[in-house]
DSSP file (Angstrom, degrees, kcal/mol; ACC not computed):
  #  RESIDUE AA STRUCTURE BP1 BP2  ACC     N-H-->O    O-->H-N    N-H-->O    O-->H-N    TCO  KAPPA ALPHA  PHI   PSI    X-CA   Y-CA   Z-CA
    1    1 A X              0   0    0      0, 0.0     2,-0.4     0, 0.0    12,-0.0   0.000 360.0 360.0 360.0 140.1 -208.2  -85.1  -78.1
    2    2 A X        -     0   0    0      1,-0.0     2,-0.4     0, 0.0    40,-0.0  -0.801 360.0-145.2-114.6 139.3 -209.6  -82.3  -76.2
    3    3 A X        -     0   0    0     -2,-0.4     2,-0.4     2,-0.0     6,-0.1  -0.784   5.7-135.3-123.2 156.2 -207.6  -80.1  -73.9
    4    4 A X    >   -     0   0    0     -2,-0.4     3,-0.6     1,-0.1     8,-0.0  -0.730  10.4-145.5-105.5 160.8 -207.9  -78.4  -70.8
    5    5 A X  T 3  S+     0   0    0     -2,-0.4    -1,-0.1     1,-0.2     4,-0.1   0.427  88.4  70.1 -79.9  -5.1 -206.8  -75.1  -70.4
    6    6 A X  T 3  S+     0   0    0      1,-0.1     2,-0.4     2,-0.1    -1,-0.2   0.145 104.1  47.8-111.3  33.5 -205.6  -74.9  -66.8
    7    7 A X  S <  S-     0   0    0     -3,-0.6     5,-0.1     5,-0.0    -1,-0.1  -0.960  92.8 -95.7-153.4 142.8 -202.3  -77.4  -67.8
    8    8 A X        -     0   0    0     -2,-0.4     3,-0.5     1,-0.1     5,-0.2  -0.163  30.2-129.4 -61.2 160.9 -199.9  -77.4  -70.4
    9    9 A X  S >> S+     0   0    0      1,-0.3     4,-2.1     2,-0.2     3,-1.0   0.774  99.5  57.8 -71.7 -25.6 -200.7  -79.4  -73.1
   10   10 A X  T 34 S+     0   0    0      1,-0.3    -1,-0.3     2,-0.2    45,-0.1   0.507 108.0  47.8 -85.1 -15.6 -197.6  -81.3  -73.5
   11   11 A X  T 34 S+     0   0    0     -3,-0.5    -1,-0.3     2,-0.1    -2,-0.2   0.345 110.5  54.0-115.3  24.2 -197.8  -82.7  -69.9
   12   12 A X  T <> S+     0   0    0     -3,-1.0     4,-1.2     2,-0.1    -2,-0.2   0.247 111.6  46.1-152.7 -49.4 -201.8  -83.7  -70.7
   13   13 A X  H  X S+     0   0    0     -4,-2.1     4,-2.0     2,-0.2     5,-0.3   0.769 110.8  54.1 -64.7 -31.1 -200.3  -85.6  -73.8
   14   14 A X  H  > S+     0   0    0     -5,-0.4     4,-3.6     1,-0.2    -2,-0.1   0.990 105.5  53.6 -66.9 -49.0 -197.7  -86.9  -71.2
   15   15 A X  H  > S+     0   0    0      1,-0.2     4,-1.8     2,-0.2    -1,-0.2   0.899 103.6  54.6 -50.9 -58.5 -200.6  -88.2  -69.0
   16   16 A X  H  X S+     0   0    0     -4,-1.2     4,-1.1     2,-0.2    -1,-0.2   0.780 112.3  40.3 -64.5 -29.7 -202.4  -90.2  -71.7
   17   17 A X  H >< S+     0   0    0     -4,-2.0     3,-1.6     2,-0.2     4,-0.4   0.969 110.0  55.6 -89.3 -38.5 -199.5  -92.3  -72.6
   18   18 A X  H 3X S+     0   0    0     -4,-3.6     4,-2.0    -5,-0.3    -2,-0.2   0.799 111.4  49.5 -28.8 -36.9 -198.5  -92.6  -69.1
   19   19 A X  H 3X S+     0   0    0     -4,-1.8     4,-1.5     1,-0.3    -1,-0.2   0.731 111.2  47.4 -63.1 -36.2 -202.5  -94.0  -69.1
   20   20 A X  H <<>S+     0   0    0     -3,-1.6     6,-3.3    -4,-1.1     5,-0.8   0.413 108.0  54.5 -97.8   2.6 -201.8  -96.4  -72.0
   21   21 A X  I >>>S+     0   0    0     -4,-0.4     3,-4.9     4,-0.2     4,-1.1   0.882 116.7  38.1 -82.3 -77.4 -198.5  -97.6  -70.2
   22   22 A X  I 3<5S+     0   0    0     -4,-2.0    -2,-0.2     1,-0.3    -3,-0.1   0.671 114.1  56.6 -45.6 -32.9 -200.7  -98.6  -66.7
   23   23 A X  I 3<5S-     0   0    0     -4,-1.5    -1,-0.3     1,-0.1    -3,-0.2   0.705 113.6-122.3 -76.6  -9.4 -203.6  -99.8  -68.9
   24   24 A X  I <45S+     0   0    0     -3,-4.9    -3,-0.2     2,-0.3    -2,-0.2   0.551  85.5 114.1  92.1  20.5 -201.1 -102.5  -70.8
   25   25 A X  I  <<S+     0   0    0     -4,-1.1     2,-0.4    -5,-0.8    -4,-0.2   0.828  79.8  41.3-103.8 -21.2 -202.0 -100.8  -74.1
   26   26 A X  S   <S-     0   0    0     -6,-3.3    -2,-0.3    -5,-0.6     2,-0.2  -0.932  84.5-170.1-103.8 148.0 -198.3  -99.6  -74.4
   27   27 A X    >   -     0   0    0     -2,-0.4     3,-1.1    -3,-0.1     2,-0.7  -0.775  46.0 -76.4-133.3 158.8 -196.3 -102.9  -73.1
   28   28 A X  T 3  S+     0   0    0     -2,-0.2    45,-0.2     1,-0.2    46,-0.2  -0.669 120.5  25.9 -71.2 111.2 -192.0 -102.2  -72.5
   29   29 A X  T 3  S+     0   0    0     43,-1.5    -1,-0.2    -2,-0.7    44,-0.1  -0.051  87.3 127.8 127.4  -8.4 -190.2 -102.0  -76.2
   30   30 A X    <   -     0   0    0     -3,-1.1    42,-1.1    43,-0.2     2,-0.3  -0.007  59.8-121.1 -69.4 165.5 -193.2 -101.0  -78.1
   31   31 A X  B     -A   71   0A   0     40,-0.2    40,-0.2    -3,-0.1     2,-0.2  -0.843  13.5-134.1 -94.5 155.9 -192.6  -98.0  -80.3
   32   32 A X        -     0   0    0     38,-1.7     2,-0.9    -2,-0.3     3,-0.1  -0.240  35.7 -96.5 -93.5 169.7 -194.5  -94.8  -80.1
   33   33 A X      > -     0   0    0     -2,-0.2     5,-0.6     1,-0.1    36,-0.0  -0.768  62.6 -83.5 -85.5  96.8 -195.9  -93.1  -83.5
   34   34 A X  T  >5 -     0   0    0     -2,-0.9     4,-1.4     3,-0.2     5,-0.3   0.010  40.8-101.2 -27.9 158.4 -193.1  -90.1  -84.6
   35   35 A X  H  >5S+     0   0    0      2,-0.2     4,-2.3     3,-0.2    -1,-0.1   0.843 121.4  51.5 -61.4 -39.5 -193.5  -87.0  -83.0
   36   36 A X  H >>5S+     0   0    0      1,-0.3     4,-1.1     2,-0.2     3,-0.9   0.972 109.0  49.1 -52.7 -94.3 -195.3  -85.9  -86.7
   37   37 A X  H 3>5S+     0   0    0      1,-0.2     4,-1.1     2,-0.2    -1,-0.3   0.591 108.7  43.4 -18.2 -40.2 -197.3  -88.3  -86.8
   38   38 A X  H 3X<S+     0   0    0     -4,-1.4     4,-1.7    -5,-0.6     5,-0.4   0.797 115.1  59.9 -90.2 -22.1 -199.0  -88.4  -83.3
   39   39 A X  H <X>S+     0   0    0     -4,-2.3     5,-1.6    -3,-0.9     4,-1.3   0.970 102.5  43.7 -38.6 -70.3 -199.1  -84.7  -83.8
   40   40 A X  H  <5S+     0   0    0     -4,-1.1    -1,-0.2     1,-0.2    -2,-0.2   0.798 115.2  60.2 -69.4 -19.0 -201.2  -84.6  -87.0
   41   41 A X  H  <5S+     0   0    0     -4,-1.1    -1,-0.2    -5,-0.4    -2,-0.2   0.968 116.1  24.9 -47.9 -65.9 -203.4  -87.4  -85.0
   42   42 A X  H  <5S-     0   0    0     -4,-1.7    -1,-0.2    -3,-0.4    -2,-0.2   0.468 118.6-106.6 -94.9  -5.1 -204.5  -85.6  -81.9
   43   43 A X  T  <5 +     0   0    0     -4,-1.3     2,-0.3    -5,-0.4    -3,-0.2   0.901  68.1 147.5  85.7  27.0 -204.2  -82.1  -83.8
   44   44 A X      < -     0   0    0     -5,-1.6     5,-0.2    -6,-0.3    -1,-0.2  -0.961  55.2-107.6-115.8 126.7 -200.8  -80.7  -82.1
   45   45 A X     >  -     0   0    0     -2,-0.3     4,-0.9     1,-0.1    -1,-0.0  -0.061  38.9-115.5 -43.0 136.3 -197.9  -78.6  -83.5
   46   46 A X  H  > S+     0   0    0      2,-0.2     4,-1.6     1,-0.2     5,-0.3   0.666 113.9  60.7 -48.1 -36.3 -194.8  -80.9  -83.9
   47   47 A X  H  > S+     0   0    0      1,-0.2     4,-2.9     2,-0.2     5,-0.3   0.985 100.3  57.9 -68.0 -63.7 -192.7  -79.0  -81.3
   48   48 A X  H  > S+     0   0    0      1,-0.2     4,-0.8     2,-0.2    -2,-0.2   0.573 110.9  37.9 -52.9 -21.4 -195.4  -79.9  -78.6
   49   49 A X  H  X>S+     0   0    0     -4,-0.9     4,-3.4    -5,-0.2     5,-0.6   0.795 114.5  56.7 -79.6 -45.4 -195.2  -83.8  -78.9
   50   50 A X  H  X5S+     0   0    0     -4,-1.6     4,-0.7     1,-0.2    -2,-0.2   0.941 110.0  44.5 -57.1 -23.5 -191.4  -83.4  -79.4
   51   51 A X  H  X5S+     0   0    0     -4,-2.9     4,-1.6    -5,-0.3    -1,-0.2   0.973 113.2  53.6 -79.6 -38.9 -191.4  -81.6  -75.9
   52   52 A X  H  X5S+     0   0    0     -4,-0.8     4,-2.0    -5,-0.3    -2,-0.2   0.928 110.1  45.7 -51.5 -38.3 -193.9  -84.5  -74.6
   53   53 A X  H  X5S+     0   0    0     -4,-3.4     4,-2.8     1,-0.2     5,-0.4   0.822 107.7  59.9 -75.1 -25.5 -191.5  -87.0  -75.7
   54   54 A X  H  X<S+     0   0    0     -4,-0.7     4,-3.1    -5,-0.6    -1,-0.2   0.984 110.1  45.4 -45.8 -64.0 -188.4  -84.8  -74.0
   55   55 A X  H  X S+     0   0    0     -4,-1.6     4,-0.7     2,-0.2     6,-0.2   0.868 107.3  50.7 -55.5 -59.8 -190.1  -85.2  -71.0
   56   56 A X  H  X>S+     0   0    0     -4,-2.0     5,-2.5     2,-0.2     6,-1.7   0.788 116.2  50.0 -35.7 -43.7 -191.0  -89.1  -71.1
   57   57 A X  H  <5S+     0   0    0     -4,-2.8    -2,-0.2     4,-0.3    -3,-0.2   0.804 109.0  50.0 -87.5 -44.7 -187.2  -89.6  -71.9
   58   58 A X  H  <5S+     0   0    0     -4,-3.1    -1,-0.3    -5,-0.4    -2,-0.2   0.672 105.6  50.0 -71.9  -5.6 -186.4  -87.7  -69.4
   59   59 A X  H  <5S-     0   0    0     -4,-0.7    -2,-0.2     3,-0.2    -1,-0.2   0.726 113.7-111.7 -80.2 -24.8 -188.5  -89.4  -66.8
   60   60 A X  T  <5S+     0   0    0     -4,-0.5    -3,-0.2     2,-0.2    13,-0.1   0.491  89.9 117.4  85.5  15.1 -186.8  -93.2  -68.1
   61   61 A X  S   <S+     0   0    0     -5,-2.5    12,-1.4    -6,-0.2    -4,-0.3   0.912  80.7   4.9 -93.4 -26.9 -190.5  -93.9  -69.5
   62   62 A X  E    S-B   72   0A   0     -6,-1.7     2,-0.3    10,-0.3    10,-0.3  -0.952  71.2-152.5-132.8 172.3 -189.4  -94.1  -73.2
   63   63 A X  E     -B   71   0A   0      8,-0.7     8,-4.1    -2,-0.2     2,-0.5  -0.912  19.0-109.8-159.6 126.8 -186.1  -94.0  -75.0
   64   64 A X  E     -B   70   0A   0     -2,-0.3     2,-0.4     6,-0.2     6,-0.2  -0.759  11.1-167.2 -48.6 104.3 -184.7  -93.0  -78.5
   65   65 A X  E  >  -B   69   0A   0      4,-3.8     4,-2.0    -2,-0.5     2,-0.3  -0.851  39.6-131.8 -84.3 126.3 -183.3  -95.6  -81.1
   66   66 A X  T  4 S+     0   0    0     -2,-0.4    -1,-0.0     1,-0.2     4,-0.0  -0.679  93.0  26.8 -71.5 140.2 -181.7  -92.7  -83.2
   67   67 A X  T  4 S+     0   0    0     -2,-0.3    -1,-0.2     1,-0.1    -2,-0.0   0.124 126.4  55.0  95.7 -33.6 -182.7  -93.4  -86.7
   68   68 A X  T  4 S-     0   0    0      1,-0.3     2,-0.3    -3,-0.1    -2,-0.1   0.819  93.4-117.7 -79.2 -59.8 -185.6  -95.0  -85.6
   69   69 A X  E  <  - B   0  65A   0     -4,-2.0    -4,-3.8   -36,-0.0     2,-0.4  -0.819  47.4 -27.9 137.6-156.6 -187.9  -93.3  -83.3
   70   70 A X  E     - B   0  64A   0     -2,-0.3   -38,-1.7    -6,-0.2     2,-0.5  -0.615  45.9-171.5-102.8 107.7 -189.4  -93.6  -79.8
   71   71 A X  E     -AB  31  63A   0     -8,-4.1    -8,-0.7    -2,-0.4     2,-0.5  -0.848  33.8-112.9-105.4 152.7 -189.9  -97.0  -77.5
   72   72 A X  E     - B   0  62A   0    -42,-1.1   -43,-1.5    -2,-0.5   -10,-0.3  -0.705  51.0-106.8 -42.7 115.4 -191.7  -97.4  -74.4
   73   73 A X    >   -     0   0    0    -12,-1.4     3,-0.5    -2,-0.5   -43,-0.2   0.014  26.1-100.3 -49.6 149.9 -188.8  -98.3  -71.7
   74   74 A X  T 3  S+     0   0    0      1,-0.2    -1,-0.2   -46,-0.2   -45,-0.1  -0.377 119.3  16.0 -67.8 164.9 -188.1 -101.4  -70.1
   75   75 A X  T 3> S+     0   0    0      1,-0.2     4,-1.6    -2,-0.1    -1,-0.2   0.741  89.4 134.9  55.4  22.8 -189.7 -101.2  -66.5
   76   76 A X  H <> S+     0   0    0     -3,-0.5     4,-1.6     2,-0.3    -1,-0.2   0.735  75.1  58.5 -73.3 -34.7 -192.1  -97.6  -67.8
   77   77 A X  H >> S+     0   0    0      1,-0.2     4,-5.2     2,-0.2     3,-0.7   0.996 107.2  35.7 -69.6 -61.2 -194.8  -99.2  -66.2
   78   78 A X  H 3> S+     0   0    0      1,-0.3     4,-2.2     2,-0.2    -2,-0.3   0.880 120.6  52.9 -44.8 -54.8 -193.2  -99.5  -62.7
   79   79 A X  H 3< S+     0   0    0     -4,-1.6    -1,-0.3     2,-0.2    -2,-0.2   0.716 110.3  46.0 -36.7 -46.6 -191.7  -96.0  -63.5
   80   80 A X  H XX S+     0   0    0     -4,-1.6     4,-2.8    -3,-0.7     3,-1.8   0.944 116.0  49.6 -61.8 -59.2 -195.3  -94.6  -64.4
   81   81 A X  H 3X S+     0   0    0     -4,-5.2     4,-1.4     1,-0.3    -2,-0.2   0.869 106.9  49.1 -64.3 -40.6 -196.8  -96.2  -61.1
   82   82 A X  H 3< S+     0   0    0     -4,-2.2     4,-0.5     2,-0.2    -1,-0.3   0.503 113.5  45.4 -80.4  12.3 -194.6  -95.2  -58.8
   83   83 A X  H <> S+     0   0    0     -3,-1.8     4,-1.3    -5,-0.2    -1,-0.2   0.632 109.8  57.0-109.2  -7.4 -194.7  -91.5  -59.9
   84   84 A X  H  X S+     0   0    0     -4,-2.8     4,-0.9     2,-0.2    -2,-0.2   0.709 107.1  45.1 -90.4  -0.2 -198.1  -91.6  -60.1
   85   85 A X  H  X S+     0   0    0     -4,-1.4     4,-1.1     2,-0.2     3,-0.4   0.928 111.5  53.0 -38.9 -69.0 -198.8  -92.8  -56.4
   86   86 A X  H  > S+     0   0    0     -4,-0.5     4,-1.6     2,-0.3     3,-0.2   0.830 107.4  50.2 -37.3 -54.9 -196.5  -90.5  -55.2
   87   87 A X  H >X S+     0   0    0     -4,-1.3     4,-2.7     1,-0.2     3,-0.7   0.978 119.3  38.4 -49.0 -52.1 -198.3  -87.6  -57.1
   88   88 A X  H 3<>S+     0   0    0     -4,-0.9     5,-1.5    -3,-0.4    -2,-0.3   0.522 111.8  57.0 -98.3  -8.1 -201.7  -88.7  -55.7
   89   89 A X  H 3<5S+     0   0    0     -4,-1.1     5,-0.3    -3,-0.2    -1,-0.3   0.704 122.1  33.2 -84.0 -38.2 -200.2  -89.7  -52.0
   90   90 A X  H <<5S+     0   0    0     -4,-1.6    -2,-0.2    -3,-0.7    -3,-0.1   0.826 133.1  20.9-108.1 -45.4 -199.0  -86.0  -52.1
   91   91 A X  T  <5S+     0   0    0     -4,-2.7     4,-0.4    -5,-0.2    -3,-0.2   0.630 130.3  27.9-102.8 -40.1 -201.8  -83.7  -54.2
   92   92 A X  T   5S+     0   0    0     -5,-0.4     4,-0.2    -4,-0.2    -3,-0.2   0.790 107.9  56.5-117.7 -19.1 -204.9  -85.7  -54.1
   93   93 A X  S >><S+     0   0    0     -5,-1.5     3,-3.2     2,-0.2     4,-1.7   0.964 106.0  60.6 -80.7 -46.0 -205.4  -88.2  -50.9
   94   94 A X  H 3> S+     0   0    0      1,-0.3     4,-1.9    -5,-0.3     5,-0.2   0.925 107.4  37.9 -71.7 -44.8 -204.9  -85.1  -48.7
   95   95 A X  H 34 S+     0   0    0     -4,-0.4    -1,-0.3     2,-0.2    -2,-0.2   0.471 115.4  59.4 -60.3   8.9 -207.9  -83.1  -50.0
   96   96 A X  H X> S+     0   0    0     -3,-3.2     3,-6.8    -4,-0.2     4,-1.1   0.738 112.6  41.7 -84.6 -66.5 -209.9  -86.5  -50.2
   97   97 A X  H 3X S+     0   0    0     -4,-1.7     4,-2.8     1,-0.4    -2,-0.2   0.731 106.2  52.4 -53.6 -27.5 -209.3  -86.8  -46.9
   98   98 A X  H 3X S+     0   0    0     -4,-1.9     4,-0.8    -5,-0.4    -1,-0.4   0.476 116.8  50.9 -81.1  -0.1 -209.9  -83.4  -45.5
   99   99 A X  H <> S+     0   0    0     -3,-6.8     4,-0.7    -5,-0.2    -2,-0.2   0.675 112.9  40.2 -92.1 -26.2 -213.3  -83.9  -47.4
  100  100 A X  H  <>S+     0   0    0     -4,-1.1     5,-2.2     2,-0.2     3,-0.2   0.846 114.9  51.8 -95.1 -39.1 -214.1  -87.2  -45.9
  101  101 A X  H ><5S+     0   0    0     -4,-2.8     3,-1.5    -5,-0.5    -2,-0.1   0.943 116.0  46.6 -73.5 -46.7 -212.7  -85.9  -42.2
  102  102 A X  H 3<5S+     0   0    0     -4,-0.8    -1,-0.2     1,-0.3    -2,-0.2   0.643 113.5  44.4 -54.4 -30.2 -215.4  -82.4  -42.8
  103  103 A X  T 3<5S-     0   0    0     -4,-0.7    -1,-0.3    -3,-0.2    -2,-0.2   0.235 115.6-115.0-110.9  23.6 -218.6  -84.4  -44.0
  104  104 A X  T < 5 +     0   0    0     -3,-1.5     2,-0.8     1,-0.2    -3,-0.2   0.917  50.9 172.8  47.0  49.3 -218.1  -87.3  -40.9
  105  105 A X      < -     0   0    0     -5,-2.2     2,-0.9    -6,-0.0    -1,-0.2  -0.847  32.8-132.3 -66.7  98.2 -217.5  -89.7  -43.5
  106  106 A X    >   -     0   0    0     -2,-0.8     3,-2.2     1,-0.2     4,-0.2  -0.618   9.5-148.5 -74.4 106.0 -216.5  -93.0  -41.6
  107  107 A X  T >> S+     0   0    0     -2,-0.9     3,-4.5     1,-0.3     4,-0.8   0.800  88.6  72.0 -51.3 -43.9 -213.3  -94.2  -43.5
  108  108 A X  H >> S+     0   0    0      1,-0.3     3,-3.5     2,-0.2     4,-0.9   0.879  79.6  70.4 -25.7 -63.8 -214.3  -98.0  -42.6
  109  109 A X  H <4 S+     0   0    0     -3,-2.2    -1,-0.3     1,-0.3    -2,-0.2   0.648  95.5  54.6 -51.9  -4.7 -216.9  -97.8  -45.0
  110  110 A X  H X4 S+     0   0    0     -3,-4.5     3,-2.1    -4,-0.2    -1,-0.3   0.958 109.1  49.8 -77.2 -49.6 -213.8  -97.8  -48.0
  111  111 A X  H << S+     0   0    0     -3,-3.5    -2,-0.2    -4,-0.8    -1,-0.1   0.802 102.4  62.9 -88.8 -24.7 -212.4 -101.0  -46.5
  112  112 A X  T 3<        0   0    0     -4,-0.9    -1,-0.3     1,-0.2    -2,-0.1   0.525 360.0 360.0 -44.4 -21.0 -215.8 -102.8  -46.6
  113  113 A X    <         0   0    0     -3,-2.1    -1,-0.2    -5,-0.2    -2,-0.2   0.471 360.0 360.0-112.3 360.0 -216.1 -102.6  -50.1
């Protein structure tokens, strides 16, 4: 996995399983890989997936069975989607739009398609 430099890494790890929630490739109850494990995968120190997972758990998108490991949450998906709308309602539709409104882009042509 390749990382970018202008975000932490741990919320860039957070984003790809969020991705695999919305793509169906994580379904609600599956287990995640231990924090070790997905570490030595993608090539990240043990602390930085345990801080991804921190985060996830703290959103309600996945949960700790102590003694077990890490599931995907019931209802993660819905969880996922509506904070990624919200993100992109808030951060990215307004500079699309101030791009669209500057180069006399006529918005119909989105609803045509």
């Amino acid at each position: 996995m390749e990382f970018s430099e202008n975000r932490p890494i741990y919320l860039q790890i957070s984003d790809v399983i969020c991705e695999k929630i919305l793509s169906g490739e994580l379904r609600a109850e599956d287990r995640l890989m231990s924090v070790r494990e997905y570490g030595a995968l993608i090539g990240v120190n043990p602390n930085t997936m345990m801080r991804t997972y921190e985060k996830l758990t703290n959103d309600g998108i996945i949960y700790n069975k102590r003694g077990i490991g890490y599931f995907v949450s019931p209802g993660a998906r819905e969880t996922v989607l509506a904070n990624e709308r919200k993100s992109f309602m808030e951060n990215e539709l307004p500079a699309i739009l101030k791009r669209i409104q500057l180069l006399e882009i006529d918005p119909a042509i989105f609803l045509n398609k």
